[in-house]
C-alpha positions in Angstrom: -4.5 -27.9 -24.8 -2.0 -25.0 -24.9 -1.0 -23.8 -28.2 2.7 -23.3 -28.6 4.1 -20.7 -31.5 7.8 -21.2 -32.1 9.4 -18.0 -33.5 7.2 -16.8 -35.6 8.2 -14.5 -38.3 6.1 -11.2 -38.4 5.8 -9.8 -42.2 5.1 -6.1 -43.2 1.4 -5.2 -43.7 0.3 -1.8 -45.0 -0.8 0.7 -42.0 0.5 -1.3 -39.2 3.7 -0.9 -37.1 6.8 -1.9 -38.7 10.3 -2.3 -37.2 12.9 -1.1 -39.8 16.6 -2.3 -39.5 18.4 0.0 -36.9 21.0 1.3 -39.9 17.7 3.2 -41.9 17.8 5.8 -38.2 21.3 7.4 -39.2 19.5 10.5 -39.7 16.3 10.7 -37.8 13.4 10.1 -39.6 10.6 13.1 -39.7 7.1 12.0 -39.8 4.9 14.8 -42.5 2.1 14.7 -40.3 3.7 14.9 -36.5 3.4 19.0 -35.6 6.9 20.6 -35.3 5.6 21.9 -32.1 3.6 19.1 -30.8 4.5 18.3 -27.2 5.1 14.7 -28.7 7.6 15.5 -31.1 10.6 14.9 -29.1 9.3 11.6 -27.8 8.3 10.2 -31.4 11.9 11.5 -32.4 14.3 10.0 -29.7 12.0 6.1 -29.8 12.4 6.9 -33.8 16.1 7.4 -33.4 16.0 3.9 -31.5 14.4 1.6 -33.8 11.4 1.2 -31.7 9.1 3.1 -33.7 9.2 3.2 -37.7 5.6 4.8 -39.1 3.2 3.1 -41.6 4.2 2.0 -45.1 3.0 5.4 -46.2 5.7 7.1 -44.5 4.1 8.5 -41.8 3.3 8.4 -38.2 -0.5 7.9 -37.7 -0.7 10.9 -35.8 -4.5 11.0 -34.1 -5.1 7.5 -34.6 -6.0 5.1 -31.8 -3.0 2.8 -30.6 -3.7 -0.7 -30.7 -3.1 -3.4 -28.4 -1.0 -5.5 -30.9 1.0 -1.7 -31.6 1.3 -1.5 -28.0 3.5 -4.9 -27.6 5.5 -4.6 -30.7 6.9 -1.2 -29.3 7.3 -2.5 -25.6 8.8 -5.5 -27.0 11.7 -3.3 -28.8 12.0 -1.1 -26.0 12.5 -3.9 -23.2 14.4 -6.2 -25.9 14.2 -9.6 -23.4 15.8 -12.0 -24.5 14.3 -14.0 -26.9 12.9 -18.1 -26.2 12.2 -20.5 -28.9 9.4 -21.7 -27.9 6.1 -19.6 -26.1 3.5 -21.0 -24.6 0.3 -19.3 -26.2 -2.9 -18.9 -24.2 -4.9 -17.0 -26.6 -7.6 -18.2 -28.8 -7.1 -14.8 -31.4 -3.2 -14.9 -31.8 -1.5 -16.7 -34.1 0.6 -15.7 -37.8 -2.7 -15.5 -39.2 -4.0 -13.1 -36.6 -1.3 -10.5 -35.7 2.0 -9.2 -37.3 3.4 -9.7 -33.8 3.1 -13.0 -32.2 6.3 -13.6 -30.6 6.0 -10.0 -29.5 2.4 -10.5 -27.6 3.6 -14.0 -26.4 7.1 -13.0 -24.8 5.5 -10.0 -23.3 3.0 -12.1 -21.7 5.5 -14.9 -20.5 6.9 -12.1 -19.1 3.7 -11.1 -16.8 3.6 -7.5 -18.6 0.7 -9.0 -20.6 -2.5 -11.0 -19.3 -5.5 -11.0 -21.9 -9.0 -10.5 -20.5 -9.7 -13.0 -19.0 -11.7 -14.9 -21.2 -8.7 -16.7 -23.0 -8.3 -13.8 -26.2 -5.7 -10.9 -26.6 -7.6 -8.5 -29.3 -5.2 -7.7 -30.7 -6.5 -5.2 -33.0 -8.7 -3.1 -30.3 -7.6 -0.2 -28.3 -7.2 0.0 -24.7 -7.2 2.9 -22.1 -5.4 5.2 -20.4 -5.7 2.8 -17.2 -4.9 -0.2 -18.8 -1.2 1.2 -20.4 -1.0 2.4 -16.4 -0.5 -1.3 -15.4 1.3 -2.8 -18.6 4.0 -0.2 -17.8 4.0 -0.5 -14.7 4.5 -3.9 -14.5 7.1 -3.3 -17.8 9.6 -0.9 -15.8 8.7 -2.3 -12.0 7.3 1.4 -11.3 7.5 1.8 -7.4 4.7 4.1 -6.0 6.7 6.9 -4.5 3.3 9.4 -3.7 -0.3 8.3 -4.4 -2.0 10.5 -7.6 -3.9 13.5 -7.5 -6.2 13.4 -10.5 -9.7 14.0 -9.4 -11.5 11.8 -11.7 -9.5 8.2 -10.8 -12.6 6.7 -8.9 -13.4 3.5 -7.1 -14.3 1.9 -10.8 -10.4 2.3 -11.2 -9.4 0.8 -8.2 -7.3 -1.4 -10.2 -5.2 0.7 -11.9 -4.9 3.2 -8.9 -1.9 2.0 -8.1 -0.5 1.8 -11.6 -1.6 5.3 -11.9 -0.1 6.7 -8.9 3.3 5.0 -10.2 3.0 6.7 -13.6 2.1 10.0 -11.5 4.8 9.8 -8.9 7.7 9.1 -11.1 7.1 11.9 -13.8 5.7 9.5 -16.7 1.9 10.6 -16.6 1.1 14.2 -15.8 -2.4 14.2 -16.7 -4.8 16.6 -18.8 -3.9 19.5 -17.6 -7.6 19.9 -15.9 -6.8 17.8 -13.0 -8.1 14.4 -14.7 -6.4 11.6 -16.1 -8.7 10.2 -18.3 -8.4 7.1 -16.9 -10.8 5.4 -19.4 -10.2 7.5 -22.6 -8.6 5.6 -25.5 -5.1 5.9 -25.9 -3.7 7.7 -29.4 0.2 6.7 -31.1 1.3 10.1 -29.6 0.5 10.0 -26.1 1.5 6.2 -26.3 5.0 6.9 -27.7 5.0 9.9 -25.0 4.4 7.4 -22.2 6.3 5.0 -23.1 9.7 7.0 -23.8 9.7 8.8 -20.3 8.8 5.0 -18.8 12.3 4.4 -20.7 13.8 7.2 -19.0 13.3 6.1 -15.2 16.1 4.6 -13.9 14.3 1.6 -11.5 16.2 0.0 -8.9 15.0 -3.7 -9.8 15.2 -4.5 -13.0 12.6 -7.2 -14.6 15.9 -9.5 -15.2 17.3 -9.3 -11.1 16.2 -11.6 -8.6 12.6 -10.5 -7.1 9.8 -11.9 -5.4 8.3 -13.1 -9.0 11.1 -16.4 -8.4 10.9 -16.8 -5.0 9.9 -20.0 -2.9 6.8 -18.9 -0.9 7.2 -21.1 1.6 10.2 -19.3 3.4 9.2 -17.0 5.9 9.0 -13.1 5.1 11.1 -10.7 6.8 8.3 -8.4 7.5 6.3 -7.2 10.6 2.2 -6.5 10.8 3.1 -3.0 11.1 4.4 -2.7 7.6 1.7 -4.6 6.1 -1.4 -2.6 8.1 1.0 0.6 6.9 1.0 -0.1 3.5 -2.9 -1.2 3.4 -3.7 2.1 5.4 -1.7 4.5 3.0 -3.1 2.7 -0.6 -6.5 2.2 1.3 -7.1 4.4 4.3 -10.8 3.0 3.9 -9.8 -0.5 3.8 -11.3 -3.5 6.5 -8.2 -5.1 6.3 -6.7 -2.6 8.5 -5.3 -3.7 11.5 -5.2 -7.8 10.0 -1.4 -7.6 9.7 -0.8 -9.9 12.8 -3.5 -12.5 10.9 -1.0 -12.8 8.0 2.0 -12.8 10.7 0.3 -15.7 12.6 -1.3 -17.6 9.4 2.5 -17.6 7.9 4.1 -19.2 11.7 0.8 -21.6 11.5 0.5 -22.9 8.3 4.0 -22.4 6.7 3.1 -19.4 3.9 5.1 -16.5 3.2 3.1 -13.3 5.2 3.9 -11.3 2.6 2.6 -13.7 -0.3 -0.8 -13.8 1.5 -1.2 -10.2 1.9 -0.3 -9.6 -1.2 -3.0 -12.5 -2.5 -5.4 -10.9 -0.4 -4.6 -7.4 -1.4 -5.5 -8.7 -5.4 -8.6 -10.8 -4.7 -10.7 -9.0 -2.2 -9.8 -5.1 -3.8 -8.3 -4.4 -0.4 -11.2 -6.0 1.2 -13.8 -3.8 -0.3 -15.6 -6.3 -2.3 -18.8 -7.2 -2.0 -17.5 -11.6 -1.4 -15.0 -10.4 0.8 -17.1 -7.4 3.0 -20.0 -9.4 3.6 -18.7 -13.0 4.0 -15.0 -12.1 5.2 -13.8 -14.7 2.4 -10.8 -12.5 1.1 -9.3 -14.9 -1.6 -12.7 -16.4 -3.2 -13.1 -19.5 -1.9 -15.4 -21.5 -3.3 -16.8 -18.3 -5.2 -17.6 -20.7 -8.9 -18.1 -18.1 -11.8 -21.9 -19.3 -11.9 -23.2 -17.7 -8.4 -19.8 -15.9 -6.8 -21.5 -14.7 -4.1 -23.8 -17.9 -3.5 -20.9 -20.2 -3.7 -18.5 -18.3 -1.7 -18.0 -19.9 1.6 -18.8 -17.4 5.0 -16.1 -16.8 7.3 -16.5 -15.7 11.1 -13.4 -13.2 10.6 -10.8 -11.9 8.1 -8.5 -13.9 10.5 -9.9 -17.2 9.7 -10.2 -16.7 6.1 -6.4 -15.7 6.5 -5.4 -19.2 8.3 -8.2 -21.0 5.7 -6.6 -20.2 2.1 -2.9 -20.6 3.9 -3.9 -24.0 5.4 -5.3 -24.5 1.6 -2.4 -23.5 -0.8 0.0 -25.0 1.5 -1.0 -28.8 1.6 -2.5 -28.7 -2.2 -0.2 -26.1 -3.8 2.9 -26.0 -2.1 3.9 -29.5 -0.8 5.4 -31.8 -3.0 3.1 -34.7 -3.7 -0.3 -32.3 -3.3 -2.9 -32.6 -6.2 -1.9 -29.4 -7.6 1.8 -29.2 -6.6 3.9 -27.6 -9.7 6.7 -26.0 -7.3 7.1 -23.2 -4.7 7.2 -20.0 -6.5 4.3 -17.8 -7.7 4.5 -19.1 -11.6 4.4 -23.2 -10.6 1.1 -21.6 -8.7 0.1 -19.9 -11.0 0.1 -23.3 -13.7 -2.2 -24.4 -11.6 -4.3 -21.9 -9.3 -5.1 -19.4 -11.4 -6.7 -19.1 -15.4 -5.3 -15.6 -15.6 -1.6 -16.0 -16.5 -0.7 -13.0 -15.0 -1.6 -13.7 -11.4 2.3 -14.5 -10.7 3.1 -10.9 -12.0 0.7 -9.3 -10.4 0.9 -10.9 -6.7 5.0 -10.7 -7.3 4.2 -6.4 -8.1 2.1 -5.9 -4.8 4.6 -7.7 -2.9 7.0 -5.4 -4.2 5.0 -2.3 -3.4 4.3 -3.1 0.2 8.2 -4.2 0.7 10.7 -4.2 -1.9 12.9 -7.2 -2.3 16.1 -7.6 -0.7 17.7 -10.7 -1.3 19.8 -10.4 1.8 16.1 -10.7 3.2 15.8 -14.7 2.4 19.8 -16.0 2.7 20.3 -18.8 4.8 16.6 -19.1 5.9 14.6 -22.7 5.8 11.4 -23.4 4.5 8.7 -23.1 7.3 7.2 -27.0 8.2 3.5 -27.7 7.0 1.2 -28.1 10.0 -0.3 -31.4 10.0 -3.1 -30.1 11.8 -5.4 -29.2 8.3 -8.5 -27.2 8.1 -11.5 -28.3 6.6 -12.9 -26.1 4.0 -16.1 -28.2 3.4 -17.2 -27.9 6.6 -17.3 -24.4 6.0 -20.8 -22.7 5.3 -22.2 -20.3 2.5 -24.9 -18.9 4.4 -24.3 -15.6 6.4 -25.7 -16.0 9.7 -27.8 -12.9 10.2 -29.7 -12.1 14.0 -33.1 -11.7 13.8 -35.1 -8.8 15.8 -38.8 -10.0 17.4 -41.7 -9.4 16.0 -43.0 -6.0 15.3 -39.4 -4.5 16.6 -39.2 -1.0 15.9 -36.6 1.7 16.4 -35.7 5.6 16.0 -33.1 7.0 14.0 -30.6 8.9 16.1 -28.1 9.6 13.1 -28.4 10.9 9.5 -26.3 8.5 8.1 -26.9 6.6 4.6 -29.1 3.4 3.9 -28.7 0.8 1.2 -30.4 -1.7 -0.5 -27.7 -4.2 0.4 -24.9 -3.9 3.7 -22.5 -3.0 1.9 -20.8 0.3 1.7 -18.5 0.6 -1.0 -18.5 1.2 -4.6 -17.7 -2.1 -6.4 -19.9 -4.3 -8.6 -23.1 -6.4 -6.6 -22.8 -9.6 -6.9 -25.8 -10.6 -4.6 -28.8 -9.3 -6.0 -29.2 -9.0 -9.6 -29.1 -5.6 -12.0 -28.2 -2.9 -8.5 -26.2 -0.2 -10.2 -26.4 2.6 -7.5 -26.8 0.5 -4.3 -27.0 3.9 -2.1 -30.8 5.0 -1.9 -30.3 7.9 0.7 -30.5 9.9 4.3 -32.1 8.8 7.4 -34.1 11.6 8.6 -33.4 12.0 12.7 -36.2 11.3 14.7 -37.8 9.2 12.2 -39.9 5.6 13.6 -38.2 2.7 11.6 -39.1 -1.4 11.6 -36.1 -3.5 12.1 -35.7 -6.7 10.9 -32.5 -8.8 11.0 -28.7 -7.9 11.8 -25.5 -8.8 10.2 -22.3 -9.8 11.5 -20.9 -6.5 10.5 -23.7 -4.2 12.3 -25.8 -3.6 9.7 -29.4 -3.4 10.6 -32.5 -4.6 7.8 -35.4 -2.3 8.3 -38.4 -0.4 6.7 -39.8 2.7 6.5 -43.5 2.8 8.3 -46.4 1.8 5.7 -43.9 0.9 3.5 -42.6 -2.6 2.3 -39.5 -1.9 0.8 -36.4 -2.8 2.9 -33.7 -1.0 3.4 -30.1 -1.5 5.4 -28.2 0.8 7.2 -25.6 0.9 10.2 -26.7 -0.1 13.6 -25.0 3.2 15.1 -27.5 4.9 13.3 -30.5 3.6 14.7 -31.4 3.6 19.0 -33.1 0.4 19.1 
């Protein structure tokens, strides 16, 4: 049952973040241990100035000391100042009076979407979080439009979630890295940098404000004024490694079909499948987890033929159990009635509503006088759907040569993101063919990757058929 938290009073607790009243900042406050020439200081001075910051009970800043995640709302809450709701829905196990000076804080930032958890139903509100992770709360906090992807050298695949949010921070002057190149996207964030971030993230000027009309309110079951060109555009320019290249007519047709908003489902399919790079959607071209239970994802997940058909599936599927009035799991046609139902993580809405944004920003002129596209009564069924990938085997005693020195795996699967497969792979690259060299081959997938061995040798290996002249 959800636990609701009306208005909850925070009280002053020694070394903590306090909000003094707005008449103590007449004269701004200096903080004894904030550098006079720290490239902070004018940050800490002008959010100091405003109320939003106010120093421990010991009168001073904290300087050095590791931001917390309850810290973190209670100054993003008194820089956005939304407006406040008597009652919040709380999905978090951890927060309550008991657990957090800020409560109504955490939970208004989270009904908001700027705030999510982990996943796992708690907040932790007294742990840090990284550089990455205050990428996408602010972000999300000041609708941060890409405008140039970054340039740090040391924002990996392992980031891939926070790319985006980094490349925002980057383009618009907030972030600016270490000075080496790197943004240290998983080093802990200190009060400084945090109050650093957050006052130039107050100083952008964004064109759609979290309180306009966006996609985050809008019924996804009127059709999106978009083309396949902009979505395979956008996909190639976050991505230019990404499989869903080129599927932009898939979402086009899928929305005509089945009666979704294009742009919702490559948004949906942008979040769940990492751009199509993981290992679920890859191997078994299912791009929005279906059937993927948290006890065997990969097991579970049902196989697709194409990224077309998993497309035209999970439309077909939200449609007539979602998004039509009567369905098992109808709750309304915008992303937060889904997201009620769909989804644990209670920031889904947000975050779909955020890619949307990114790959075509709203435009309400876009969705006057349009009508909500019919449901096809022509269903899919989803049960009749497989698990199994259906591989091709080679005959007996099959052999081939390799003609180029390209890599080989332990599973087909090329890109960097966890295995979900087999069990405890942490580098799933082993190596180089060698030209020339006599291979056995085994079995191949639907996406040309061939199983084979070395000679005298029982380990098996995968690599792409190109690479081999069988």
């Amino acid at each position: 049952m959800k636990k609701v938290i009306s208005n909850v009073l925070a009280v002053t607790v020694a070394l903590q973040v306090v909000m003094a009243p707005a008449t103590s900042f007449a004269s701004t406050k200096e903080f004894p241990d904030v550098p006079k020439n720290h490239w902070a200081l004018e940050a800490i001075t002008d959010l100091t100035s405003k109320g939003v910051i106010a120093g421990y009970d010991n009168g001073k800043f904290g300087f050095g000391d590791v931001v917390t995640r309850e810290q973190v709302a209670a100054l993003m809450y008194r820089a956005l100042k939304p407006e406040l709701k008597s009652d919040y829905k709380n999905p978090y196990s951890d927060i309550s009076a008991g657990t957090t000076m800020f409560p109504k804080e955490i939970l208004a930032l989270t009904d908001m979407g700027i705030f999510i958890g982990d996943g796992k139903g708690t907040f932790r509100p007294k742990e840090s979080l990284t550089r990455a992770e205050m990428s996408v709360i602010l972000q999300r906090a000041f609708k941060l439009a890409v405008k140039a992807p970054h340039t740090f050298n040391d924002v990996d695949e392992t980031h891939w979630w926070a790319k985006e949010a980094i490349s925002a921070l980057q383009s618009n002057g907030v972030a600016e890295g270490n000075g080496l190149g790197g943004f240290d996207p998983s080093g802990v964030l200190t009060r400084e940098s945090y109050a650093q971030l957050l006052y130039k993230a107050m100083k952008i000027k964004n064109d759609v404000p979290v309180e306009q009309p966006s996609y985050i309110n809008l019924d996804v079951t009127l059709p999106s004024n978009i083309t396949a060109l902009e979505i395979d555009n956008f996909i190639k320019k976050s991505h230019p490694d990404s499989p869903l290249i080129g599927t932009g007519k898939d979402f086009i047709q899928a929305q005509n079909e089945y009666g979704v908003s294009a742009l919702y489902l490559a948004a949906h399919a942008i979040l769940e499948s990492a751009y199509g790079k993981s290992e679920i959607a890859y191997r078994k071209h299912n791009l929005f987890g279906l059937r993927a239970y948290d006890r065997d994802p990969f097991a579970y997940a049902k196989y697709l033929p194409s990224y077309k058909e998993s497309i035209s599936y999970n439309a077909d599927y939200v449609r007539k159990n979602y998004l039509e009035e009567g369905a098992n799991y109808f709750n309304g046609y915008t992303l937060p009635a889904m997201n009620e139902m769909y989804a644990t993580d209670k920031g889904w809405a947000g975050k779909i509503a955020n890619i949307m944004e990114r790959i075509k920003p709203f435009n309400k002129k876009d969705y006057e006088n349009v009508k909500r596209l019919p449901k096809n009564p022509n269903t899919l069924n989803v049960n009749a759907l497989g698990e199994a990938i259906p591989y091709k085997d080679y005959a007996k005693d099959a052999t081939a040569t390799v003609q180029l020195v390209g890599s080989y795996y332990q599973v087909p699967y090329p890109f960097g993101y966890t295995i979900k497969s087999v069990p405890n792979i942490t580098q799933n690259e082993v190596g180089k063919l060698e030209n020339g060299k006599k291979v056995n081959v085994y079995r191949e997938d639907p996406n040309g990757w061939v199983e084979f061995s070395f000679e005298n040798t029982p380990e098996k290996y995968w690599t792409l058929k190109k690479n081999l002249k069988i």
